[in-house]
C-alpha positions, 0 to 999 in steps of 0.5 A: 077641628080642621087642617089644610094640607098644601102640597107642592113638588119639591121638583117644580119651583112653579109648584111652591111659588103657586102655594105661596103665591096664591093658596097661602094667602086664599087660605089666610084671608078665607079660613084665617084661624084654621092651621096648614101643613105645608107638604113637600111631595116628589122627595125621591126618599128611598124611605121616609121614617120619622123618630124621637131623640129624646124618647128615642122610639124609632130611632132603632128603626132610623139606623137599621134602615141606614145600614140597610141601605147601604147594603141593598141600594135603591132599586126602583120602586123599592119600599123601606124594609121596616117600614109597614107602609111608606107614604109619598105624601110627607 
């Protein structure tokens, strides 16, 4: 099984016109039946967490970070504190 990841910088609108533009539809005419992920890099996320409402795995973690963030701002190159390891790739 196959995917293609599409990054562009959420920062250079140059960067997600060039997607659009020329890597969308290469991808669609040269490998039309393979699925993308369209990824949005340069977010400036002080931590990237994903949840569930309707399980409601994560969403403990999802709050506690909210706190903690308030307390102890962002600080440069700071990783999330529950996080095991923060990607910059989302």
């Amino acid at each position: 099984m196959n995917v293609f990841l599409i990054c562009f910088s959420v920062v250079n609108p140059a960067s997600y016109h060039n997607v659009q533009e020329e890597w969308v539809p290469e991808l669609k005419v040269s490998m039309p039946h393979v699925p993308y992920v369209l990824i949005g890099t340069q977010i400036g996320a002080q931590c990237y967490l994903e949840c569930s409402a309707l399980t409601q795995k994560g969403l403990k973690t999802v709050f506690d970070e909210a706190i903690l963030t308030i307390f102890h701002p962002k600080k440069k190159k700071k990783r999330c504190v529950t996080c095991h390891s923060c990607c910059t790739i989302v």
